[in-house]
Legacy VTK file of the C-alpha trace (Angstrom):
# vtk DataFile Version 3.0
C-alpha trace
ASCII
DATASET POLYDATA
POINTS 318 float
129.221 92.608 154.878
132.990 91.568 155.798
135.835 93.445 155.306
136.835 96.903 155.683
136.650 98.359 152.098
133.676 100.750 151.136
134.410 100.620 147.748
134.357 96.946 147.491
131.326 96.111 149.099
129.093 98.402 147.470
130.877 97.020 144.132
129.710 93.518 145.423
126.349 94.680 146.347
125.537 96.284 143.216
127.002 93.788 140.979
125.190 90.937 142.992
121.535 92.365 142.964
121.130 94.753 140.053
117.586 95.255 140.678
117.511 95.774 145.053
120.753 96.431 145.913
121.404 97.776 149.445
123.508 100.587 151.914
126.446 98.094 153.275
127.517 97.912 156.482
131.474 96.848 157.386
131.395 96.671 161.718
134.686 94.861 161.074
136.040 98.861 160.881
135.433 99.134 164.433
133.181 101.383 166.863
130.860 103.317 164.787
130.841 101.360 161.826
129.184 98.300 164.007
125.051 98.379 163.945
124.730 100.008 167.032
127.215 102.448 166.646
125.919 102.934 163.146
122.723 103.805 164.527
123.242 106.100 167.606
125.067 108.327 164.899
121.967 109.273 163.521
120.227 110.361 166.487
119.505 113.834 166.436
120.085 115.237 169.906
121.029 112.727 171.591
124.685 111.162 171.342
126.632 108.082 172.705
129.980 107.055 173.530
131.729 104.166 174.058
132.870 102.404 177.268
133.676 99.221 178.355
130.357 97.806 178.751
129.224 98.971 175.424
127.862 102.151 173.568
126.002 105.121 176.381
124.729 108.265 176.183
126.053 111.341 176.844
125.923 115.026 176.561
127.212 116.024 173.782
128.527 114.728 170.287
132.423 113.438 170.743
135.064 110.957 168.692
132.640 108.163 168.466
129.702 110.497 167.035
132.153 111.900 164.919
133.594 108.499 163.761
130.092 106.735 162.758
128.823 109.264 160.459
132.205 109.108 159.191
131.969 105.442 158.414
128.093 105.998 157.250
129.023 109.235 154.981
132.284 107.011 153.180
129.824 104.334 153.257
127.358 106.522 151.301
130.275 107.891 148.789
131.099 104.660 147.961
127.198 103.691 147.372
126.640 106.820 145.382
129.740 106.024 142.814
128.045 102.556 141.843
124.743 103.754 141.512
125.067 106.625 138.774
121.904 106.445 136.873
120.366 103.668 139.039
116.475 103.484 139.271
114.852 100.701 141.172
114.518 99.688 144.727
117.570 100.384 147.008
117.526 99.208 150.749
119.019 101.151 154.073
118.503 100.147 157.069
118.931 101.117 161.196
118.561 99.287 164.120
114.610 98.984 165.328
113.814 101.724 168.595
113.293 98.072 170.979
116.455 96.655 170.171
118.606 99.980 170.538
116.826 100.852 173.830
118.306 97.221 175.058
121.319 98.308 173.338
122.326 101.963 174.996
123.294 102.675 178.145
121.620 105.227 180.055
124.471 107.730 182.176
123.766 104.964 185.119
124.981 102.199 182.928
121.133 100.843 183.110
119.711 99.883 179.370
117.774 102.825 178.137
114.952 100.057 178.008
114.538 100.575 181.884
113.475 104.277 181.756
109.936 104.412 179.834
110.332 108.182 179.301
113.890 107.574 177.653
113.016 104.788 175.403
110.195 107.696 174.054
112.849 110.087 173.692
115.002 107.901 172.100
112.186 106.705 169.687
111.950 109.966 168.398
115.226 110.820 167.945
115.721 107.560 165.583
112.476 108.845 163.628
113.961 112.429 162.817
117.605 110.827 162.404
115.601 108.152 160.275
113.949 110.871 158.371
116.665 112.769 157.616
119.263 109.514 156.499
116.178 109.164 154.233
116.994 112.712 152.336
120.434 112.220 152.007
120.498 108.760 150.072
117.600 110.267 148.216
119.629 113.210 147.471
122.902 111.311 146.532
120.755 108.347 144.160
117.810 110.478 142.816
116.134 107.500 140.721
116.009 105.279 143.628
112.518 103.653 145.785
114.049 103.298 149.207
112.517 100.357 151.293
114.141 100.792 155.122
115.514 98.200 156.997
114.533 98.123 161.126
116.978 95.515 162.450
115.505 94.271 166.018
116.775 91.465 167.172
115.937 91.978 170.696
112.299 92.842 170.674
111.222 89.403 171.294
113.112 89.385 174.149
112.485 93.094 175.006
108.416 91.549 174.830
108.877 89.187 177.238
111.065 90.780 179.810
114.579 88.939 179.056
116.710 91.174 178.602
119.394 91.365 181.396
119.919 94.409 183.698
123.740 95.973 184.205
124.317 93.357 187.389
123.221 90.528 184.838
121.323 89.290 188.138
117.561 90.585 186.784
116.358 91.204 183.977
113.873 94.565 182.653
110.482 93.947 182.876
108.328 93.055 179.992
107.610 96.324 178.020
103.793 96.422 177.139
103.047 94.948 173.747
100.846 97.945 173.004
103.562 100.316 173.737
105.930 98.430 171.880
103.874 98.576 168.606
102.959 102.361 168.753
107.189 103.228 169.179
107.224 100.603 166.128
104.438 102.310 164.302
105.899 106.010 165.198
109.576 105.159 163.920
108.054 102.867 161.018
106.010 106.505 159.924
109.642 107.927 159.246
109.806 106.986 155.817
106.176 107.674 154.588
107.456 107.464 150.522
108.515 103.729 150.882
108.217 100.182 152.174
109.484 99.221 155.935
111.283 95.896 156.136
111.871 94.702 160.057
114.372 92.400 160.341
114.871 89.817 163.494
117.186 86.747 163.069
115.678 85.500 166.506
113.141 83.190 167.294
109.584 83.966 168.102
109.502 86.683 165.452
106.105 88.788 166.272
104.672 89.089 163.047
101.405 90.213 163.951
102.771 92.914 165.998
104.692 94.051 163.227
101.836 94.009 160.546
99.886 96.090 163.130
102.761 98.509 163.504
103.172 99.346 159.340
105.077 97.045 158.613
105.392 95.921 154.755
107.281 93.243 155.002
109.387 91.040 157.609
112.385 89.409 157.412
113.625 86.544 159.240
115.876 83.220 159.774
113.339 80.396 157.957
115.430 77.977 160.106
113.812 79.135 163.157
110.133 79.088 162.024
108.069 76.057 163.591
104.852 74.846 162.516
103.158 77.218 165.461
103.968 80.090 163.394
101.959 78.878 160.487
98.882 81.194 161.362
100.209 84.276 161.731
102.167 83.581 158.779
99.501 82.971 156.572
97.096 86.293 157.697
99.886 88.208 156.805
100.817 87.299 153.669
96.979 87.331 152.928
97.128 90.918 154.114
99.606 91.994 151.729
102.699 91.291 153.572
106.054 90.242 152.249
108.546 87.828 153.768
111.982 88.161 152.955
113.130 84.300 153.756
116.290 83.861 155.046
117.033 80.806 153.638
120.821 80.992 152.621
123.526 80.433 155.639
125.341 83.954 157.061
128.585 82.257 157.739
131.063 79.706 155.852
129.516 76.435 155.005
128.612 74.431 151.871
125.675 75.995 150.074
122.998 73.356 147.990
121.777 73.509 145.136
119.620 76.890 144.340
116.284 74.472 144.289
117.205 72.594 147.602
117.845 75.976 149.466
113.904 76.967 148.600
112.382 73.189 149.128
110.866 74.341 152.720
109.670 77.944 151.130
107.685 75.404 148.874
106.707 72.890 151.512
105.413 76.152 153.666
103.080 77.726 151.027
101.238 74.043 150.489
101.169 73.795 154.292
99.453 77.235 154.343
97.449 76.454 151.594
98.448 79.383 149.854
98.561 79.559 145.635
102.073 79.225 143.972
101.419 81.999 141.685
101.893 84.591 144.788
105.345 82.844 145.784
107.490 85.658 143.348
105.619 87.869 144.489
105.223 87.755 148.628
108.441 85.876 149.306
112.244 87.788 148.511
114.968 85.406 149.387
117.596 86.535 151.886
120.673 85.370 153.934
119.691 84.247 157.542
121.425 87.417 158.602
123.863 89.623 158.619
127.181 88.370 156.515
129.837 89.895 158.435
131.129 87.417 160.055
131.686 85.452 156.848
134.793 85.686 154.196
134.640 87.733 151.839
134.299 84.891 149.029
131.795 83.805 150.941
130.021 86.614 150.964
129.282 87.185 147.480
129.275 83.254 146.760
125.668 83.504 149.424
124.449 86.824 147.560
124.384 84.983 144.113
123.124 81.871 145.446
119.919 84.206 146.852
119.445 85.346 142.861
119.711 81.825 141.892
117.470 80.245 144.481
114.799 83.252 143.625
114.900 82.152 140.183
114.223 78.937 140.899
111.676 79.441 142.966
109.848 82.074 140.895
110.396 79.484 137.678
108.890 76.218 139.659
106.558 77.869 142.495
105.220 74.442 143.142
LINES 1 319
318 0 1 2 3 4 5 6 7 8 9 10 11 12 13 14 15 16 17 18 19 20 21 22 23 24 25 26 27 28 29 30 31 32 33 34 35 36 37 38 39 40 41 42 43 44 45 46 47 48 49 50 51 52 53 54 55 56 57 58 59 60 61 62 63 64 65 66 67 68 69 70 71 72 73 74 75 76 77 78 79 80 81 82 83 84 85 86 87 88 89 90 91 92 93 94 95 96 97 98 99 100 101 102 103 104 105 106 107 108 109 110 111 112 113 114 115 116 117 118 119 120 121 122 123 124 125 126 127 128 129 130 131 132 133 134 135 136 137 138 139 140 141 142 143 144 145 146 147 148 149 150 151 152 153 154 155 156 157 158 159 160 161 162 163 164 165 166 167 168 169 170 171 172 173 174 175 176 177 178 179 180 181 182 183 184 185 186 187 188 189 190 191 192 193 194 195 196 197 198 199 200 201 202 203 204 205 206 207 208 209 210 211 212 213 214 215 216 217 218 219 220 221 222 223 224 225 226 227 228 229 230 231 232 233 234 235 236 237 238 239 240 241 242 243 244 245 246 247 248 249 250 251 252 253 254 255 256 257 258 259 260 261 262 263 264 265 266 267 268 269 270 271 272 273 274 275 276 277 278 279 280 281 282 283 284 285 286 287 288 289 290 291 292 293 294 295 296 297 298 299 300 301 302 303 304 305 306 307 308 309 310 311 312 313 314 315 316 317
């Protein structure tokens, strides 16, 4: 979300979705509060800093350790004083173990993606962290379901070797889809009393992969879907899987009507062949991504115009 205020984005985030609202995050606060940041604060055992070329790890827990769980414990006040009482499905989320391996630095300023035995420490460290983020929203909103969020990204390019070395003159070589999914499955295991939700705004989403890894549900930029993806789509959703469709803009732009912004979630289902009555229930409708770089009126104009389009959509699934 934009802005800096705590307070008023878990107002907006409540008031907009009274039956899944969600853990905000602000990265317009600075280091720590950004989704990186946000994430390397929960590690347990291992800690980052921040230098010029972006967030590393180091030895031992300083500012920037102290200054994202900070951020994530106002962040957490903030969600806990609009939730009194709340029961339903509430979502948190982290960055995936694929895209914050491409994301830290190692002490040698190389990604942490380059060192196979670090990107299995690291996995591990985001599973306990994970597991233990887990108890304290539980703690703070008792009558909540909580469905976590992986955010990554990067793994498409982590899967097929492009993401860039330090120099920016190579990049680090494919990591083995295999090992990929088990790190996936292991950090996915974390929350064993709810729903995962993996989030990647890129292209080329792996959605098999995913399934395969635990996986309840995938979320994604429905711009960026092409007719290739049709397959994979369809054996998922057969399998049970959700899709939360991001079919509403993350930055400033004119939004259409509610019934226009779900017209290609329509045209997809009759291209997969797929009945109408299981629209409501496989598809949630999302932003493309993140909404922090948008205004704040923005912001909550796109989070109502997801409510609206859903009703539409769940009213006329043909």
């Amino acid at each position: 979300m934009p802005g800096g205020d705590a307070r008023e984005a878990a107002k907006t985030v409540t008031g907009s979705f009274d039956d899944f609202p969600h853990l905000a995050e602000l990265p317009a606060r600075g280091p720590g509060a950004d989704m990186t940041g946000r994430t390397a604060g929960m590690l347990v055992e291992l800690y980052a800093r921040v230098e010029p070329s972006g967030w590393r790890l180091g030895d031992r827990p300083g500012r920037d350790t102290r200054r994202a769980r900070s951020w994530l414990g106002e962040d957490l006040d903030a969600l806990e004083e609009f939730t009194q009482d709340y029961t339903g499905l509430l979502k948190v989320q982290a960055v995936g173990p694929w895209t914050l391996a491409a994301a830290l630095e190692l002490r040698n300023g190389e990604a942490v993606l380059s060192d196979a035995g670090a990107c299995r420490d690291l996995a591990a460290s985001l599973a306990e962290g994970l597991r233990q983020h887990l108890a304290e929203v539980a703690r703070r909103v008792p009558g909540a379901r909580l469905v976590l969020q992986l955010d990554e990204p990067s793994l498409t390019a982590v899967l097929r070797g492009r993401v860039r070395s330090a120099s920016g003159y190579r990049t680090h070589r494919a990591v083995d889809r295999q090992i990929a999914e088990a790190a996936l499955r292991d950090v996915v295991g974390a929350h064993r009393e709810g729903a995962v939700v993996v989030h990647s705004c890129a292209p080329d989403v792996p959605f098999a992969l995913l399934r395969r890894a635990g996986a309840a549900a995938v979320s994604f930029d429905f711009s960026l879907l092409t007719e290739r993806d049709d397959e994979t789509i369809g054996e998922a959703v057969e399998a049970g899987m959700r899709l939360f469709a991001g079919v509403v803009p993350g930055t400033d732009g004119p939004l259409s009507d509610p019934a226009g912004s779900v017209m290609g979630v329509r045209t997809l289902w009759r291209r997969l062949g797929l009945s109408p009555g299981l629209l409501a229930e496989a598809v949630t409708l999302t932003p493309s991504c993140g909404l922090a770089g948008a205004s704040p009126q923005y912001a909550r104009a796109a989070l109502a115009h997801c409510v609206r389009a859903a009703r539409s959509l769940a009213d006329d699934p043909e």
